[in-house]
C-alpha positions as CSV (number, residue, x, y, z in Angstrom):
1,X,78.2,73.7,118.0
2,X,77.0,75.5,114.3
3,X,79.8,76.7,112.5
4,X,79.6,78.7,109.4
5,X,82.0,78.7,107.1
6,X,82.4,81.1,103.8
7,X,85.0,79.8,101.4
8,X,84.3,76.4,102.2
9,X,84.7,74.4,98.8
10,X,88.5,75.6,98.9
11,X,91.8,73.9,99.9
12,X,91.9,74.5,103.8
13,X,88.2,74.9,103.3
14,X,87.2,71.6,103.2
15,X,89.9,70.2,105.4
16,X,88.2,72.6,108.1
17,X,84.6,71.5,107.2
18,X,86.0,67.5,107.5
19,X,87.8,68.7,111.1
20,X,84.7,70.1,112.5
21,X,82.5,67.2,111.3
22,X,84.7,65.1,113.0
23,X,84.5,66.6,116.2
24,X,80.1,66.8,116.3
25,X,80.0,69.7,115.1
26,X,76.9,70.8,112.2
27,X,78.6,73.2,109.6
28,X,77.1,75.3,106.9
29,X,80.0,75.6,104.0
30,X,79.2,78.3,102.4
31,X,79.8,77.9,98.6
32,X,79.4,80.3,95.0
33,X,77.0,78.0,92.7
34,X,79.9,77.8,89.8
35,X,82.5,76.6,92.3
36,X,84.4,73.3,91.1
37,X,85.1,72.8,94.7
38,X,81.8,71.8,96.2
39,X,82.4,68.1,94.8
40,X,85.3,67.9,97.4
41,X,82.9,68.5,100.3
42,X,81.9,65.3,101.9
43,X,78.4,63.7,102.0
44,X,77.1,64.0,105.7
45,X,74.3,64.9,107.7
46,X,75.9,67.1,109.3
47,X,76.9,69.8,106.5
48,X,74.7,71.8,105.0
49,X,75.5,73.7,101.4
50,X,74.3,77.3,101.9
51,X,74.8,79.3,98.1
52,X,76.1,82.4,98.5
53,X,79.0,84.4,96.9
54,X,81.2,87.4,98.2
55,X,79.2,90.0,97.2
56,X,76.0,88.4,98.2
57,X,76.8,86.9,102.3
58,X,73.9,88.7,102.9
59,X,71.9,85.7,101.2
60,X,73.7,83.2,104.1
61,X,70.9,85.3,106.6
62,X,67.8,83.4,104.5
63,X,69.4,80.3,104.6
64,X,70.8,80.2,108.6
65,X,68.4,80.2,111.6
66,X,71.3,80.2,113.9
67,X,75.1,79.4,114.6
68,X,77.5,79.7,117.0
69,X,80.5,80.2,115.2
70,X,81.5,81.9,112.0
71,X,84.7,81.3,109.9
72,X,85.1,83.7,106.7
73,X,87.7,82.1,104.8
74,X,86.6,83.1,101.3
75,X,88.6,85.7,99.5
76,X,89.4,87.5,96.2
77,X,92.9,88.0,94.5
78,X,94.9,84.9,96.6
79,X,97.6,84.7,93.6
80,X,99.6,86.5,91.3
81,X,98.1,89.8,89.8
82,X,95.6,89.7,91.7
83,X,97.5,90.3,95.2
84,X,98.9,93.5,94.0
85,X,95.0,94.7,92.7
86,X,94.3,97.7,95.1
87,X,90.4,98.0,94.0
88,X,90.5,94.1,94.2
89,X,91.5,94.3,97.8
90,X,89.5,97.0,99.1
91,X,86.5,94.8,97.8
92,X,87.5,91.7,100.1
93,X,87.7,94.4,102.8
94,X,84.5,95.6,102.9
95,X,83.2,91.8,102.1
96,X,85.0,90.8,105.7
97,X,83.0,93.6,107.3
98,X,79.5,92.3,106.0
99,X,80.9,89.0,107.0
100,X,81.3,90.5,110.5
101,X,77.3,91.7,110.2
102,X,75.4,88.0,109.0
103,X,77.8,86.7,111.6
104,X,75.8,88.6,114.4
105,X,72.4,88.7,112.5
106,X,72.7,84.8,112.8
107,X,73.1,84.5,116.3
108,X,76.9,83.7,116.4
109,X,79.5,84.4,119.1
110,X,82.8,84.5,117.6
111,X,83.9,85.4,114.7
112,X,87.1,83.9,113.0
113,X,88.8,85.0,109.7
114,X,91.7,84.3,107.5
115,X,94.8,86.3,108.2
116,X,97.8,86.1,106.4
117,X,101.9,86.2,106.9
118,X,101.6,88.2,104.1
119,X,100.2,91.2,106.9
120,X,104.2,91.0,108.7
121,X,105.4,92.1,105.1
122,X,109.4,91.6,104.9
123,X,111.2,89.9,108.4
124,X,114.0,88.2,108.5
125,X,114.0,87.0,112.2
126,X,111.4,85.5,114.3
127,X,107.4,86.5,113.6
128,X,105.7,86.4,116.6
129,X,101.9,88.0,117.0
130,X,103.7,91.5,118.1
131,X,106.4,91.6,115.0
132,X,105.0,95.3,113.7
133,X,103.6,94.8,110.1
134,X,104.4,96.3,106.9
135,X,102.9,95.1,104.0
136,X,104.5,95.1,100.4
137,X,101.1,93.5,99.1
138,X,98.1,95.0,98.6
139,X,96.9,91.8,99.8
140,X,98.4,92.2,103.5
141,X,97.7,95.5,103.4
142,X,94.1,94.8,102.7
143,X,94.0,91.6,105.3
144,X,96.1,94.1,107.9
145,X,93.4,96.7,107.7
146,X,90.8,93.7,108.1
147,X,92.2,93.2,111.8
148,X,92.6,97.0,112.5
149,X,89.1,98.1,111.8
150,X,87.5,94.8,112.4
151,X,88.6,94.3,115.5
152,X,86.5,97.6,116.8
153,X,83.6,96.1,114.4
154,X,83.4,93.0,116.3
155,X,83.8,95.5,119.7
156,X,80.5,97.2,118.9
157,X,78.2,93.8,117.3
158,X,79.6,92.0,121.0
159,X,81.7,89.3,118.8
160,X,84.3,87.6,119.9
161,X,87.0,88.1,116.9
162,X,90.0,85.8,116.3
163,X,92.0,86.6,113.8
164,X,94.3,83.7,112.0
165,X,97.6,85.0,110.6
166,X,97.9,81.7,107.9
167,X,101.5,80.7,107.1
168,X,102.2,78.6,103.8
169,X,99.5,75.7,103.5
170,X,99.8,72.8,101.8
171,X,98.5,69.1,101.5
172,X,97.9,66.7,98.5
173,X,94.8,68.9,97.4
174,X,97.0,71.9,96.9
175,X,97.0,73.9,93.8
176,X,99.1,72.5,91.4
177,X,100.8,76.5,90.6
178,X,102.6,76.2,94.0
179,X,106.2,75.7,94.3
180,X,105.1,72.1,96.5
181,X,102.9,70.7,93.7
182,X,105.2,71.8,90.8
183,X,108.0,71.2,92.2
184,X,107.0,66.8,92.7
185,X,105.3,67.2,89.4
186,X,108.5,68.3,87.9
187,X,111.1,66.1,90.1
188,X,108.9,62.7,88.8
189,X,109.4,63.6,85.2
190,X,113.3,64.5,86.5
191,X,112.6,68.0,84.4
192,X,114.9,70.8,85.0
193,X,113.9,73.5,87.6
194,X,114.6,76.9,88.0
195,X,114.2,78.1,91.5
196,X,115.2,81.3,93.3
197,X,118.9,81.0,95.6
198,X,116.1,79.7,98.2
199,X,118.3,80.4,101.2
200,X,115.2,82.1,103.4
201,X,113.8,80.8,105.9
202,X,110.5,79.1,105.7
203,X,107.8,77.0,107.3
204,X,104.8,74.6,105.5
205,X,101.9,73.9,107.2
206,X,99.4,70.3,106.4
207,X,96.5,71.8,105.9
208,X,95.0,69.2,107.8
209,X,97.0,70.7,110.8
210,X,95.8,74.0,110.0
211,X,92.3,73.1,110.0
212,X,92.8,71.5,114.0
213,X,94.6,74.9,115.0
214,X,91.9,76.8,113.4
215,X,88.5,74.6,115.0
216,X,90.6,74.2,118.6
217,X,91.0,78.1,118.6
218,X,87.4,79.1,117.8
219,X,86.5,76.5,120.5
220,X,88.9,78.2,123.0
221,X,87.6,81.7,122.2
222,X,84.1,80.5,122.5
223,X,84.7,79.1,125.8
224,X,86.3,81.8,127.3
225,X,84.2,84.6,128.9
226,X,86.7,87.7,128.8
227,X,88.0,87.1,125.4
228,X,87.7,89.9,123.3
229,X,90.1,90.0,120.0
230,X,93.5,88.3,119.1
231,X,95.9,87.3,116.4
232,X,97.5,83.8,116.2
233,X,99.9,82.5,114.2
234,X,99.1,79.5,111.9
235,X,102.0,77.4,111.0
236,X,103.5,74.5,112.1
237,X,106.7,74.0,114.2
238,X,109.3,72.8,111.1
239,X,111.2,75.9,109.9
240,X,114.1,75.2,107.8
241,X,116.1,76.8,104.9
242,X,113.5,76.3,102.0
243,X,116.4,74.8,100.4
244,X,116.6,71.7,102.6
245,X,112.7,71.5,102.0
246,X,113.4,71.6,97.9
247,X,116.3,69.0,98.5
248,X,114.0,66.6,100.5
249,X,111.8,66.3,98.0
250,X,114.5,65.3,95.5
251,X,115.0,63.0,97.6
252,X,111.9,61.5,98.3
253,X,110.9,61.3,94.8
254,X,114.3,60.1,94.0
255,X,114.6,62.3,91.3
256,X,117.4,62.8,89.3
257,X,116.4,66.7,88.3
258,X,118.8,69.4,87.6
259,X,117.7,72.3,90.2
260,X,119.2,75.8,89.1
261,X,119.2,77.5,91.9
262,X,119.4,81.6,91.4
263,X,117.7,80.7,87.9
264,X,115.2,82.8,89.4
265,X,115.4,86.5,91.3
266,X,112.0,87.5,93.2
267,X,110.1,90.9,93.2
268,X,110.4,90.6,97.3
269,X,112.3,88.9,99.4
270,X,110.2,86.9,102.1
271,X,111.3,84.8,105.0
272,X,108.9,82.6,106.9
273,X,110.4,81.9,110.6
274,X,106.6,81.8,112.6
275,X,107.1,81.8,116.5
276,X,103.8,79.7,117.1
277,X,104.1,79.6,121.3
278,X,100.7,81.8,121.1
279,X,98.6,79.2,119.6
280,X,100.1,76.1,121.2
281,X,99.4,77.5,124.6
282,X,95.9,77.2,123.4
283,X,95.7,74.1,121.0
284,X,98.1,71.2,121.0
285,X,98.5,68.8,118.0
286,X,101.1,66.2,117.2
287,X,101.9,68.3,113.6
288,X,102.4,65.9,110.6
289,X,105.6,65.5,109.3
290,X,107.0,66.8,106.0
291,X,107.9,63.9,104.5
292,X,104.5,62.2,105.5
293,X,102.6,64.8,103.5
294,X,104.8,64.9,100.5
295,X,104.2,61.1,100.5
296,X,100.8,61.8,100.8
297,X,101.7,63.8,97.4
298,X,103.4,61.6,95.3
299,X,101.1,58.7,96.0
300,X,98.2,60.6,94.6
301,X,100.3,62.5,91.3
């Protein structure tokens, strides 16, 4: 199959484009022409670069004859500030519906985009596809209203629409801000670190994993006649106190780092515990392990 995907040169980005490569697939990443991430994307005959940026997807129409599949990954205001920038958010909105559009002007079938946990807002028990959602974030509640509205959008262009609720990714190519890649930066140089109480409940996901969820559900939805629209969950099925995570890295790094816990106190509390029965009904992996992937990280810091 021809799978587009927007947002390509990021982190899960180019673990997808490498997964669907793998499989046969031909894939157009679709990249912005400043992006530092397009080095990352493997040489192949396969992948073609198509230049576009979020406020131009229309340019991906010039550059496609024809796919099957489209996956719009790409996205404004992941971080920080910029998940609490209203006008910021409403952009990415209305990006995801012309998204929808190039995805039927180039022939495609199914459309797949980028969820978020951050849509379920704050839950303290089990998140299954049917926990109701409310956002804190203007980032959920931008990537909430994506699924609400796009879902009637894919109705009326005859796309089939999956929509990927993504947990907490992370791999060796992660950004080094995140608590992951600071924290094993900081446990090698046995620095202090000041961490919340981090007694929640949370769940990490390789984004190599994530990539095989996301490619073996666009498959399924592609094969399935009466599909319409659905959410699934994409996490992996490890969910501990993010304490014992924290604690496991000391470990593995063998560290010998003073962690103050309650150092730090969070604007919201969140608490990761992702039912993922949905998606393995559809797509079964052997997940990698925790400890395999912060390997993975240490060998390469």
């Amino acid at each position: 199959m021809r799978f587009v995907v927007t947002g390509a040169s990021g982190f899960l980005g180019v673990d997808l484009c490498k997964e669907l490569l793998s499989q046969g697939h031909e894939v157009f990443a679709v990249c912005r022409k400043e992006s530092a991430g397009v080095k990352n994307l493997p040489t192949d005959d396969m992948l073609d670069i198509v230049w576009a940026d979020l406020h131009h997807l229309d340019d991906i129409i010039r550059q496609v004859d024809h796919a099957d599949v489209f996956i719009h990954l790409a996205w404004q205001g992941t971080v920080s500030g910029g998940r609490f920038n209203p006008e910021l958010q409403a952009e990415n909105v209305q990006n995801a519906f012309v998204a929808m559009r190039v995805a039927k002007a180039v022939g495609c079938r199914v459309f797949a985009d980028a969820g978020s946990q951050a849509e379920y807002g704050t839950v303290t028990d089990v998140i299954t596809e049917d926990t109701p959602c409310n956002p804190f974030s203007d980032y959920g509640k931008a990537k909430l209203k994506v699924w609400n509205e796009g879902r009637r959008l894919c109705k009326e262009l005859g796309l089939k629409y999956v929509h990927l609720r993504i947990f907490s990714v992370y791999g060796e190519n992660d950004h080094s801000y995140t608590l992951v890649m600071s924290l094993v930066r900081k446990m090698l140089n046995n620095e202090a670190v000041d961490l919340s109480s981090c007694l929640q409940n949370w769940n990490y996901v390789y984004s190599k994993d994530a990539a095989k969820l996301i490619s073996g559900l666009c498959s399924y939805a592609d094969g399935m006649p009466d599909f319409q629209s659905e959410i699934y969950n994409i996490a992996s099925d490890d969910t501990r106190v993010l304490r014992d995570f924290v604690e496991r890295i000391r470990e593995l790094t063998g560290s010998m780092s003073v962690l103050n816990y309650g150092a730090i106190t969070p604007p919201n509390y969140v608490s990761l515990q992702p039912c993922i029965a949905k998606v393995q009904k559809v797509v079964n992996i052997q997940f990698t392990s925790f400890d395999e992937v912060i390997r993975k990280i240490i060998e390469k810091s």
